[in-house]
N, C-alpha and C positions, 0 to 999 in steps of 0.2 A: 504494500500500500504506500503510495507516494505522500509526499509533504503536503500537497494543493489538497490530494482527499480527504487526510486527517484535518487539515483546518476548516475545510468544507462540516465534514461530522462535527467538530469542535462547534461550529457556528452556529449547524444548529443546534446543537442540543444546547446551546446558551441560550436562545432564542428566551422561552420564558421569564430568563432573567432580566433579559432586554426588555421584554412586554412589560413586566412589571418596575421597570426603573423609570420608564416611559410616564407612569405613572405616578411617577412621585413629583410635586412640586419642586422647582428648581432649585431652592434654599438648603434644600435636603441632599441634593444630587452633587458630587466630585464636580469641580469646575477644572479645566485645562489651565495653562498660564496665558493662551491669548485670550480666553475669553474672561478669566477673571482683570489682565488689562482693558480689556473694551469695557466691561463692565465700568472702569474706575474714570473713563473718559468724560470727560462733560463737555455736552456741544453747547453752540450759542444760544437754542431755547430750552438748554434742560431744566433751565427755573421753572419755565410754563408745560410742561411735561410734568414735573412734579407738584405745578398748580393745579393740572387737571388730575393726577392720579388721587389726591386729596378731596379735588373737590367729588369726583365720583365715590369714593370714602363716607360722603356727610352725608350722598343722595341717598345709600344703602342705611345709614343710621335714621334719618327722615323714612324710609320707607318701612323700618323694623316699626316704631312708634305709632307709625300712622296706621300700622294692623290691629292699634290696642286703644287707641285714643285718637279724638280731633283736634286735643290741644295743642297738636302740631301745624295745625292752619291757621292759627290766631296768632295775634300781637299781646306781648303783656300789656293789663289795663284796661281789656277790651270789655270784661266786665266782671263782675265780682266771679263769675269762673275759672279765669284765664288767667290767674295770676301766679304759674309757677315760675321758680327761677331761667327754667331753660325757657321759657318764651320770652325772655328778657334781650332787646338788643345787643348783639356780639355773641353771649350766650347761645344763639338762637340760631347760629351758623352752622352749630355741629349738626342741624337736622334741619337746614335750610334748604331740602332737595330739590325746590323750585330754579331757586335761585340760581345755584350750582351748576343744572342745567343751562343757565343765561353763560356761565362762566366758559363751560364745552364750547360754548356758538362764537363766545370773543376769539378765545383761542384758537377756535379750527379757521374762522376767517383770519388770523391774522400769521399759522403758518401754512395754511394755503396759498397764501397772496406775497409771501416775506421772499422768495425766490425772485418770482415773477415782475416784480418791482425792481428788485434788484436788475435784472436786464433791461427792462423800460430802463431804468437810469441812465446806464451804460449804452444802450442803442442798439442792443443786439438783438435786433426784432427777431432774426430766425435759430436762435436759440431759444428768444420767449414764446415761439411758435410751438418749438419741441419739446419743453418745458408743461408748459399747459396741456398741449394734446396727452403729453402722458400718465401728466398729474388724470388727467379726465378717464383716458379711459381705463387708469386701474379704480379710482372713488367707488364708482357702483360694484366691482367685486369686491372689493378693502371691505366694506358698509355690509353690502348683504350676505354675502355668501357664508359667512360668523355669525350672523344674525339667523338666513335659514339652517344654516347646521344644529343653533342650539334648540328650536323652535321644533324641529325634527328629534333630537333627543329629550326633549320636553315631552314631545306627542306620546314617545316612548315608554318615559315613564309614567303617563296617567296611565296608558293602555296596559300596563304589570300592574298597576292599582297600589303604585307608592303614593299616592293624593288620596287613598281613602281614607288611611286610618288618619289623617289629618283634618277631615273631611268635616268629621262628628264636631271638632272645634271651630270649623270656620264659618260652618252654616249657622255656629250657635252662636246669639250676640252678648253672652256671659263671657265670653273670653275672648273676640277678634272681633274687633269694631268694625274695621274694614277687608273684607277679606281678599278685593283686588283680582277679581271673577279669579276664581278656584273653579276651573274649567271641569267638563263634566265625562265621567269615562263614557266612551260610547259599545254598545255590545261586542261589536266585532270589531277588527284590525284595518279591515277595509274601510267601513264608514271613519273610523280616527283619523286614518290617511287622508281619507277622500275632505273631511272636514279642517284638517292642518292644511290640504294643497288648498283649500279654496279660501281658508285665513291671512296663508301665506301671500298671497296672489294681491289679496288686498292692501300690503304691505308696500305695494310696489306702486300705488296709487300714489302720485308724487303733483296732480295735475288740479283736482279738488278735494283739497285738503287743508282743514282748520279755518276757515275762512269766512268773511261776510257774517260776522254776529254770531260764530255757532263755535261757542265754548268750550267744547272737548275739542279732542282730536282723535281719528280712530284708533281704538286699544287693541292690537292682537291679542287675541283669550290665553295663549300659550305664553303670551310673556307682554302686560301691557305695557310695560316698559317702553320696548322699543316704537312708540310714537316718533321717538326721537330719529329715527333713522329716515324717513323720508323728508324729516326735516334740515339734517343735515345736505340730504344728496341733493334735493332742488336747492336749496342755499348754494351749494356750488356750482350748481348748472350756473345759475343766476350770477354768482362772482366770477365766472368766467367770462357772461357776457360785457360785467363793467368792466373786468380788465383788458381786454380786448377791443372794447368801448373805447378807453381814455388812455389807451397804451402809450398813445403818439402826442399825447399833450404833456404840457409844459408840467413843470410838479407843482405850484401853485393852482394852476388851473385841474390840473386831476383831483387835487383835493377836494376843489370847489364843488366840481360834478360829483363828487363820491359821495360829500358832503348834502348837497340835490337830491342824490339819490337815497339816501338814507331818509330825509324827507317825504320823498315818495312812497318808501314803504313804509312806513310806519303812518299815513296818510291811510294805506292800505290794510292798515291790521297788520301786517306782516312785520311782526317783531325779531321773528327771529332772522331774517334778512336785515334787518337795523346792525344786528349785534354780529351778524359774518362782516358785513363792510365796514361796520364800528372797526374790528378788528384788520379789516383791510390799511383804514386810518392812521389806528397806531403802528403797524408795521410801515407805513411812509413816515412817519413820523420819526420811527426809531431809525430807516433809513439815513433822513435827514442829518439826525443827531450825528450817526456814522462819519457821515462827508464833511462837516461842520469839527469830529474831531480830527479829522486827518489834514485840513487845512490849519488850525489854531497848533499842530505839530514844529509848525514852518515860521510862526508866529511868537514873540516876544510874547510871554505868560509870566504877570505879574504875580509878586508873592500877595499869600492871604492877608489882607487887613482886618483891622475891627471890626467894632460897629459903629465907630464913630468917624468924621470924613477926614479925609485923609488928602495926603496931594496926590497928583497924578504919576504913574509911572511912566505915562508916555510920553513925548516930546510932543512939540507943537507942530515938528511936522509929519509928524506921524497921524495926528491929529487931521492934518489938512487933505488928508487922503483918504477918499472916502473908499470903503469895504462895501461889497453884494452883499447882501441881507442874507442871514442863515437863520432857519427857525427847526426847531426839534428837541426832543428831550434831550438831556445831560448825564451820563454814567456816574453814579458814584465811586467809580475806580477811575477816573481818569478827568483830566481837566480840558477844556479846549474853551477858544472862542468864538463867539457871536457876534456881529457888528450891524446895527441901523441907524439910520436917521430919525430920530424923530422931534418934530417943529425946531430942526436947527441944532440938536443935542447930538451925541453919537453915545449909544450906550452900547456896551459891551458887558456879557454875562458869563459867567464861569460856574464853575462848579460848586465856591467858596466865595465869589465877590460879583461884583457889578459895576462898570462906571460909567458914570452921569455926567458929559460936560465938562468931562478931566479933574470930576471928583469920586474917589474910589470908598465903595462899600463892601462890607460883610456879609454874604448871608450864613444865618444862624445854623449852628451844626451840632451834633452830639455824638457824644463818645460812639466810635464804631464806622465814624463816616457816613451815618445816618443823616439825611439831612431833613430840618425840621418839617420844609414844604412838602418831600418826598412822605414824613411820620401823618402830618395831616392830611393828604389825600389818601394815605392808605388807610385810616380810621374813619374817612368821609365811606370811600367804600366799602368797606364792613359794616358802617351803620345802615347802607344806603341795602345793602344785598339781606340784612336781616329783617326788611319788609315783609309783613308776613301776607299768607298767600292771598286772606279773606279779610274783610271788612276792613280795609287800610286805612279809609276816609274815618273810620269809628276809633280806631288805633291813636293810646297819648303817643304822642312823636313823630306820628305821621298825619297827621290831618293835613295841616299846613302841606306837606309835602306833596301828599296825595292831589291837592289841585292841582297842579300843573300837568296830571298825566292827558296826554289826548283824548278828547271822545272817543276818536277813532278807534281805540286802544279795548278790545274785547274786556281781556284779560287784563283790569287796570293792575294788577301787580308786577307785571311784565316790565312795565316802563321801570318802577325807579331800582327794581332788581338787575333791569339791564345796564341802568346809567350805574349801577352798585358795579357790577361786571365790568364794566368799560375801564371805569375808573383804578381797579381792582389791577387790572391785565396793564393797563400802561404806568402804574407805580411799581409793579415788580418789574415788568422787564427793561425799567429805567433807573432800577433803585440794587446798588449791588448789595449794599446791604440788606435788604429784603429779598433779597434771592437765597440769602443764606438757608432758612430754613427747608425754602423749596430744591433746595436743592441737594438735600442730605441722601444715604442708601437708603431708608424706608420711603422717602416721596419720591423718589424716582423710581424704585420697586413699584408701588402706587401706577407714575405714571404708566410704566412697562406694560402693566396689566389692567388699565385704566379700561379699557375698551371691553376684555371681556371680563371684567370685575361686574361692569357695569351690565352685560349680556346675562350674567347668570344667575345675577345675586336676587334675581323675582321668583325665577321657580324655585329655587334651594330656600327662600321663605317659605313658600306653600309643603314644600316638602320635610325639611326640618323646623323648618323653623313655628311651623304649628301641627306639631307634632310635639317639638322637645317644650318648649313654652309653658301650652294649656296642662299637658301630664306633670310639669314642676308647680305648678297653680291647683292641681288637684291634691297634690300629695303635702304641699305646705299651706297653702290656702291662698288668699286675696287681700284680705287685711291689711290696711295700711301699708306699713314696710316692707311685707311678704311679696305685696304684686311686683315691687322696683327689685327684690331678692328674687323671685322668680323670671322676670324679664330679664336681669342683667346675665344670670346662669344660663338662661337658655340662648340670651343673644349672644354668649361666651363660645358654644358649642358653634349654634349659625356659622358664627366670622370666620371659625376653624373650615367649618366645611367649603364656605364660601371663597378662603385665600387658596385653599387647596385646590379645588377645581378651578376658580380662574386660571390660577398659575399653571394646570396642565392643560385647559383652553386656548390661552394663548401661547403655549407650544406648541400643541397640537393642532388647532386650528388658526387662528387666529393668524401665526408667523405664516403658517401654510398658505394660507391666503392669499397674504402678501407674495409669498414664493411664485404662486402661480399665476398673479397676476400682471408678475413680470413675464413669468413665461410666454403668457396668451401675448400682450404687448409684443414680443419678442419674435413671437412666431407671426404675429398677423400683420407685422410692421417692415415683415422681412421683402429682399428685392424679387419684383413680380419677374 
């Protein structure tokens, strides 16, 4: 027997082993050394990859709650019922799953659009041709083909009848407030199938959807979660056309139209279109900021002054020379300059100072290179994203607030959740010191698996999660302390099963995904 056959035998008969390593969550799994280096890499939006892996974190803790209780749709204040701590602003964030959802839509428009920009800049239209066509045609396999796989092993297990013994709890309103349809076993295998193909089918409805005064949005019964997914792909149909639109304009005037068009949709209801091209904005923006520091590199960069005025460091003929206007955010790791006119004045900004007229100021900073302006918009939105979902106009702290949202605006909590998101997404990826936390190994683990954390974590509710819950509620009771002792035990168990199957969803499927839809790309782009 030669060498090739004995490894051949060898290989399979590991096989098993292989099956079941396959299986184990990555955390647990031998890493190689290149991939525990890639691991350790940090790209330029790994902040906002571990914003979103977090904020899909808070949607799963909002959606535990909301199976037990409503207090999770209220604002503290709202009225002598509603006054726990967690409905308190900030507080209010760890189960702000509305909101959270606003934060997905900033982010996917603003690293949808962060490349594509970057060649508009540059002028390389037929790279942003090949840029976009490919971003495009992988989106709809990326989105659904993760979304129909899990929706198919969802059908799977109602039809083994792991939803039943959960069942007895969910229809009963002594123990699951909301039960978030706990879909129904159907006799046979065939009608299940035939009932998942024609759920599925509706998923892909991307054309009338959520719109004109009508509240919901459709719930797939196998996992209502994923509303979210047609909302994303038409968002990007849509941001393809504005970028393709205003490819060829000037960067002030692209804003302007971007700017118009964000007006438009939200004119239209279409909030979550506000908050793709919101995020389009801030990625010109952050742009901007880019070009703005690599000029002020070449540039005399005064040291930091006080807060008190100071003379000028520049010479008067330095002064007599007027500078192109730069406008964009500021890194907190890096200084650079700004220069305009204004009524006759040239002010110039920095990371640390400002001057006016060839008089130099301070702006205020704190320990960490924090900077104060950066600490208040990001506490602006945090306030502004723990809007809570229902009565807002009724809500202490937000009445005031709540006027300004559009009529147009269905779902008035959309608006200042979104301005929360906006706000939110351009103070971290401007603020290096607020990138710190997002960007540690558990939020970036988060974001890795952000996508099918967020796919799986509905049915592994209905399956464990009212299942192990209502049985720790029977055996210690309900009673005051008992019900937050019993939710926290049972949501202990959930998370376990939930990080566990994410993490081999998205090996398994999820990466696979993406593999293949480079492949298809690959093969269908190839020369005729």
């Amino acid at each position: 027997m030669g060498f090739r056959s004995l490894y051949q035998m060898q290989s399979v008969s590991n096989w098993p082993i292989r099956g079941v390593g396959l299986l184990l969550p990555s955390f647990l799994q031998a890493r190689n050394a290149d991939e525990e280096s890639a691991s350790k890499r940090r790209h330029a939006n790994a902040a906002l990859d571990g914003l979103r892996g977090m904020a899909a974190l808070f949607v799963f803790f909002f959606h535990i709650l909301f199976s037990y209780t409503d207090r999770v749709e209220y604002g503290y204040g709202r009225d002598e019922r509603n006054t726990h701590l967690i409905q308190l602003p900030f507080l209010r964030l760890l189960i702000a799953g509305h909101a959270m959802v606003g934060v997905f839509f900033v982010v996917g428009g603003y690293v949808f659009s962060l490349r594509p920009l970057r060649l508009m800049r540059s002028r390389t239209y037929d790279r942003l041709y090949e840029t976009v066509a490919s971003s495009l045609f992988r989106r709809g396999i990326r989105l659904y083909l993760p979304a129909i796989a899990a929706t198919f092993l969802t059908m799977m297990t109602i039809h083994l009848g792991l939803w039943e013994y959960p069942r007895q709890f969910a229809d009963s309103k002594d123990y699951v407030f909301y039960a978030d349809n706990h879909h129904r076993q159907f006799p046979t295998l065939f009608e299940q199938v035939d009932d998942w193909a024609h759920e599925t089918w509706k998923l892909t409805d991307i054309w009338d959807y959520y719109n004109k005064g009508v509240l919901m949005p459709y719930y797939n019964p196998y996992d209502p979660h994923l509303w979210t997914v047609p909302f994303e792909y038409r968002s990007s149909l849509f941001l393809v056309i504005v970028l393709f639109a205003f490819s060829k304009c000037h960067t002030p005037l692209r804003i302007l139209f971007m700017i118009c068009a964000i007006y438009f949709c939200g004119m239209w209801d279409r909030w979550e279109m506000v908050l793709f091209l919101s995020g389009t904005v801030l990625a010109e923006i952050k742009l901007i900021g880019e070009a703005a520091d690599l000029d002020g590199t070449s540039a005399q960069t005064p040291q930091p002054m006080s807060l008190e005025l100071v003379s000028s460091h520049y010479s008067s003929s330095a002064l007599a020379e007027p500078q192109p206007p730069h406008f964009g955010p500021v890194p907190d790791n890096e200084q650079w300059t700004r220069s305009s006119w204004l009524r006759g004045f040239r002010l110039t900004t920095s990371r640390r100072w400002f001057q006016l007229g060839g008089l130099d100021f301070r702006f205020p900073q704190l320990p960490g290179g924090l900077q104060i302006r950066h600490l208040l918009s990001f506490v602006a939105s945090l306030y502004l994203l723990s809007t809570p979902n229902l009565d807002v106009a009724e809500t202490p702290g937000y009445r005031y607030l709540s006027s300004y949202t559009p009529t147009t605006y269905t779902d008035e909590k959309r608006f200042l959740q979104g301005l929360g998101a906006t706000l939110l997404v351009y103070t971290i990826s401007n603020s290096g010191a607020l990138q710190i936390p997002f960007t540690s190994h558990f939020a970036l683990y988060m974001g890795r698996i952000s996508y099918s954390f967020y796919i799986v974590h509905g049915p592994l509710i209905h399956i464990v999660g009212y299942s192990v819950t209502p049985t720790i509620w029977n055996w210690i009771g309900m009673e005051g302390a008992r019900w937050w002792i019993g939710l926290l035990l049972g949501s202990v168990v959930l998370a376990g099963c939930v990080f566990w199957v994410a993490d081999v969803f998205e090996s398994l499927v999820d990466r696979s995904a993406g593999k293949l839809a480079r492949k298809l790309e690959t093969w269908a782009t190839g020369a005729d």
